[in-house]
C-alpha positions as CSV (number, residue, x, y, z in Angstrom):
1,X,123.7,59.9,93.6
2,X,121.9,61.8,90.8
3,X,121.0,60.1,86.6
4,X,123.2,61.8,84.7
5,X,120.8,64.2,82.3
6,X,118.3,63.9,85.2
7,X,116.4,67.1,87.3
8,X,119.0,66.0,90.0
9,X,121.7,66.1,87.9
10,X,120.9,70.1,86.8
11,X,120.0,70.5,90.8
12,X,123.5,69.2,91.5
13,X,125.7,70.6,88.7
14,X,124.0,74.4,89.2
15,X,125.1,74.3,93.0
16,X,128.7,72.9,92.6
17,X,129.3,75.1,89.1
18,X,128.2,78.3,91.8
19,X,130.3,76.8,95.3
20,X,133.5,76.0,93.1
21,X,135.9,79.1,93.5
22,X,137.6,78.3,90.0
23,X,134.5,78.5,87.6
24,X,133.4,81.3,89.9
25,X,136.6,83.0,89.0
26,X,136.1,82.0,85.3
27,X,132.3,83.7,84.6
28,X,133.0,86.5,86.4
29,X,131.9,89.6,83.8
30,X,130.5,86.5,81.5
31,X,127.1,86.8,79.9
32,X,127.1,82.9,78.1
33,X,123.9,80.8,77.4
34,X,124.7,76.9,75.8
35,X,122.6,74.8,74.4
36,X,123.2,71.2,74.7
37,X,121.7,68.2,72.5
38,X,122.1,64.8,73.2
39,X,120.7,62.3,71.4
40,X,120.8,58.6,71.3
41,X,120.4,58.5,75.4
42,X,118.8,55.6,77.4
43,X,115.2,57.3,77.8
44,X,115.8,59.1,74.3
45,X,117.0,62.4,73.4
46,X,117.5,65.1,76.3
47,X,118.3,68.7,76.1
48,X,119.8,70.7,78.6
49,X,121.1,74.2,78.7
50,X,123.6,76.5,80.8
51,X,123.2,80.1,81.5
52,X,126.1,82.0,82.9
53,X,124.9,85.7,83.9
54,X,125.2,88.2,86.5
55,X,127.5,86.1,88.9
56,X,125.0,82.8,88.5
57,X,125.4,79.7,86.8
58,X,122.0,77.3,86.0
59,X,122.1,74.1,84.4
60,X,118.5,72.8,83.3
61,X,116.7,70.6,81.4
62,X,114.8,71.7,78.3
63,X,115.9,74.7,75.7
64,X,117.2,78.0,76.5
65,X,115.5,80.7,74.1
66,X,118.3,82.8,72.0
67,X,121.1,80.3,73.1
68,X,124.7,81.8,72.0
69,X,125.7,78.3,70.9
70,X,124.4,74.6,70.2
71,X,126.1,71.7,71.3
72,X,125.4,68.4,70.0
73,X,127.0,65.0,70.6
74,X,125.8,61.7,71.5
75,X,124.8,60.3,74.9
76,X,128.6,58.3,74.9
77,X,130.6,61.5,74.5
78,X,128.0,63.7,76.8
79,X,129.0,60.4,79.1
80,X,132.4,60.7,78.8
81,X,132.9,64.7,78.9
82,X,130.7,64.5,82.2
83,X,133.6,61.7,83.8
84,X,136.5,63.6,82.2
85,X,137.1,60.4,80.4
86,X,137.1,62.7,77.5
87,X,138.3,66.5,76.6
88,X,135.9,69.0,75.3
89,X,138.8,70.2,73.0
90,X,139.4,66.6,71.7
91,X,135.8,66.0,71.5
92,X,135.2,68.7,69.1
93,X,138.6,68.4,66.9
94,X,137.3,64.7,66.4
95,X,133.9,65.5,65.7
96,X,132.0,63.7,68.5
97,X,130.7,67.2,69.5
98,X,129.4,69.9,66.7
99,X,128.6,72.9,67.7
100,X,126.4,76.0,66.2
101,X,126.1,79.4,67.0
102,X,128.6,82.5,68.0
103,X,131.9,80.5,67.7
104,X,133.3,83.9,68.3
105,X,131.6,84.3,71.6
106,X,132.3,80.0,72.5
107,X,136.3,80.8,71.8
108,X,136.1,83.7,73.5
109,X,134.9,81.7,76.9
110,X,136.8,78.4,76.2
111,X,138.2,78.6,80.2
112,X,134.8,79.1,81.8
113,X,133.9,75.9,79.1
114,X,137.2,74.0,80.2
115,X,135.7,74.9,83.7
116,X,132.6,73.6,83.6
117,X,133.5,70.4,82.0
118,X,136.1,70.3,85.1
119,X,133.4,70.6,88.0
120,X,131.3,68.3,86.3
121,X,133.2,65.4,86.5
122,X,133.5,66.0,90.2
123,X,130.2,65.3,90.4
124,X,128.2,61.7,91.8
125,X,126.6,60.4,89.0
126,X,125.2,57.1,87.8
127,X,125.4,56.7,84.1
């Protein structure tokens, strides 16, 4: 079982995100990099990114340069997005998420989004 926000957890999310057929399906022809912020978090802030390109997906810790969007919630919504206690969709509409950037682009790719919240929450994680 990987920490949620951990090495393991970006190990673990970039090989399910690439084995599952549905978000495979969803970034086909997608170029995407997000930015993600979460602050308030057990060991203090983390930031993580994912980079859709070329038929790959990566999570990783730290900041990816020229991101096409931010986003920025606390470690409870990050929390409950990652269980799929909570919808992305919601999240945002409620404000518990902002986000910055190409809204254009994030609207444009909401499935492979919807997606990656999706595999995410299949994942073994200890909060």
């Amino acid at each position: 079982m990987a920490t949620f926000l951990s090495e393991d957890h970006m190990a673990k999310g970039t090989e399910a995100l690439n084995a599952d057929a549905g978000f495979k399906d969803a970034m086909a022809n997608v170029d995407l990099g997000l930015q993600f912020n979460v602050s308030d978090g057990p060991a203090g802030p983390v930031d993580y990114y994912l980079s859709v390109g070329d038929g790959v997906a990566t999570m990783a810790l730290g900041t990816l340069d020229d991101a096409d969007a931010t986003v920025g919630s606390d470690y409870e919504t990050a929390a409950a997005i990652a269980k799929g206690e909570l919808n992305v969709q919601m999240a945002f509409m409620t404000g518990k998420i902002k986000v910055g950037g190409n809204m254009a682009k994030v609207m444009m790719y909401q499935g492979l989004i919807n997606e990656f919240a999706r595999v995410s929450s299949t994942l073994d994680l200890e909060f």
